[in-house]
C-alpha positions, 0 to 999 in steps of 0.5 A: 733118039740116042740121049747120053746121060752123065752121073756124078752122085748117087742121088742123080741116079734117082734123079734119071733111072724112071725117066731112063726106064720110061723112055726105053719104053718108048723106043729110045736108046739111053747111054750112060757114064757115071762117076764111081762116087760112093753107091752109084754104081750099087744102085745102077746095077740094082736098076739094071741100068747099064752105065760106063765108068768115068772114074773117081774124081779128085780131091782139091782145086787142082785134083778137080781141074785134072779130073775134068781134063780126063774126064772130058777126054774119056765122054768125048770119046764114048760119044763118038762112039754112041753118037747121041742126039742129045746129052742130059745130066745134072749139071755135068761139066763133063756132059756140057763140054762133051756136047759142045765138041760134038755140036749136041745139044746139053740140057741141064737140071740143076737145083744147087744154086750155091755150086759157083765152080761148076756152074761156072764150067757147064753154063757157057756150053749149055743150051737149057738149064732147068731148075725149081722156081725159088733157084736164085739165079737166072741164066735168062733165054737158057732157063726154064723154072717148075714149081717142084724139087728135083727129090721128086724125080723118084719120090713122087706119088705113084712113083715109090711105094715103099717096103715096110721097115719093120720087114726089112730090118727083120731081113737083117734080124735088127730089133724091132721098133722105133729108129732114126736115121743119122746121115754124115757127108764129107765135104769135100764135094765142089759145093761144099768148098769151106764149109764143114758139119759136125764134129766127131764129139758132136756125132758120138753125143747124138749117138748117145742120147738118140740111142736112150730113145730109139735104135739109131742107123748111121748113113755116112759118106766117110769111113765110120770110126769102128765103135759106131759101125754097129750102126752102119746102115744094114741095107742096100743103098737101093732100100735107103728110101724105104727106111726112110719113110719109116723112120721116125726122124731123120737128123742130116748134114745132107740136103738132099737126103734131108728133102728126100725124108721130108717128102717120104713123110718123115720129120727132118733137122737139117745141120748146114751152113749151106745156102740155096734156094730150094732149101729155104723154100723147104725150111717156109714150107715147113718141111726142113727144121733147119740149124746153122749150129749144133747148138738146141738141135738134140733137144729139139731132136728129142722133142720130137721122137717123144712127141707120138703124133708128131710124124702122123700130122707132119706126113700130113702137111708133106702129102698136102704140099707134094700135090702141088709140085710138079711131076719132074719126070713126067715134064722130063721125058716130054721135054726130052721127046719133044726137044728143043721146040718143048723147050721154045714153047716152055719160054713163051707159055709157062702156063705150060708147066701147070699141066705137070702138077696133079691139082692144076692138070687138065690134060697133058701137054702137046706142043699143039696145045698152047 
């Protein structure tokens, strides 16, 4: 099977790169683009997973609808070329319209129920769509749910096994001990339209206080002012996952990096206007201290890093939680292999999906087994 995957965000990269690896073991063929957006492609060459570059996207209403007009153009034509069986992606517009002019098959994942702009372009030329069970919208016959979270993909049990810290900030001759991570986006992303994060002043006073306590390394999607630099993240992006699990708290504008920290085990405060259903799951599980505001999160912040227990029984919970979500890319690669009867069979036996969480397994699922 040829499967043509699209990547717009370097989290989609972690999303694909084990199903990527495990269906090349198999006998498949993977061809990917990917947008040029941040570390995508650092952490695609650190992968060794071969990709074709579809370009940087634009910024604003218009500059975004340019960008799907050329980006569209450049996969039709690379999928000419490749001739797939079957696109998958994160739900690509670019993808999605690429399959429909070549009558493939899309199938989509998506956890970012509050993106109406780009759902309104890939759902209409999409013939599958799977999402986490608390996705608050319904796409009906086209739409499958599992109890899981996509962050899983590349974090689940026995799928990551971090480097010590401790060794690889000695790599960079950083002083050693406790650190938190800071993570900064830009919002200019399509999901983000009118919504915005903390100021600078708010950044510089976090950088202030959490640096009295612990060494503090800034992730930022934008350019850092040149007196913060010194905190820059030192690693390469492919190593971010390892500093975060051993942080002792990771403060974010980012809900994915948020749920990423939390499910390494490490203590997360969220700071977003944003609404979605998976991160109010996360906020009831526990996993995400949420704050609308800035206001109370540096204390709460500081409650934390000088409570010595806090991270052991929070990691605690996190392993308790996680072995009752579903291994995504497991269901992913059976859905891919099997597609589209995988599929047909998900809809009429969801019971199906049990079969991907470790504390309801029995044995793994077959199209003859239901």
């Amino acid at each position: 099977m040829k499967i043509f995957i699209d990547i717009g965000h370097p989290a989609h990269v972690h999303y694909f790169r084990h199903f990527s690896r495990m269906m090349k073991r198999k006998g498949h063929d993977i061809f990917i683009t990917a947008r040029d957006k941040e570390v995508t492609f650092q952490l695609l060459d650190y992968y060794h997973l071969p990709y074709e570059n579809r370009g940087k996207g634009k910024k604003g209403f218009w500059g975004k609808l340019i960008y799907l007009f050329q980006a569209d153009v450049f996969l039709v034509r690379k999928a000419l070329r490749v001739k797939p069986d079957l696109f998958l992606s994160f739900g690509s517009p670019y993808a999605a319209h690429a399959a429909w002019f070549l009558r493939k098959p899309h199938i989509a994942f998506d956890d970012t129920d509050h993106n109406p702009f780009e759902q309104f372009l890939y759902v209409p030329f999409t013939e599958s769509i799977i999402t986490p069970w608390v996705y608050k919208k319904d796409y009906g016959k086209q739409h499958v749910r599992f109890k899981g979270f996509m962050e899983l993909c590349s974090l689940y049990p026995g799928r990551f096994h971090p480097t010590p810290a401790a060794d690889l900030l000695a790599e960079r001759k950083i002083q050693p001990g406790p650190y938190v991570i800071l993570r900064f986006v830009s919002w200019d992303a399509s999901h983000d339209m009118g919504l915005s994060g903390l100021s600078l002043k708010e950044k510089y006073q976090l950088v202030k206080t959490l640096s009295l306590h612990a060494n503090v390394l800034i992730s930022s999607e934008t350019v850092l002012p040149d007196d913060l630099k010194p905190h820059a993240f030192p690693l390469h992006p492919a190593r971010m996952h390892d500093l975060l699990a051993g942080a002792e708290l990771l403060v974010s504008e980012s809900l994915t990096m948020s749920a990423e920290a939390a499910f390494l085990g490490t203590p997360v405060i969220c700071i977003s206007p944003a609404k979605a259903g998976t991160l109010d799951e996360e906020v009831r599980l526990g996993l995400i201290e949420l704050y609308r505001t800035s206001a109370g999160m540096l204390e709460r912040a500081l409650e934390v890093i000088s409570d010595k227990g806090y991270k052991a029984r929070f990691r605690k919970k996190t392993q308790d939680i996680v072995h009752n979500l579903c291994d995504v890319t497991a269901l992913m690669v059976w859905l891919v292999e099997h597609y589209p009867a995988s599929f047909h069979k998900l809809k009429e036996h969801p019971a199906l999906l049990m079969n991907f969480i470790p504390a309801s397994k029995k044995s793994e699922p077959q199209l003859t087994n239901v």
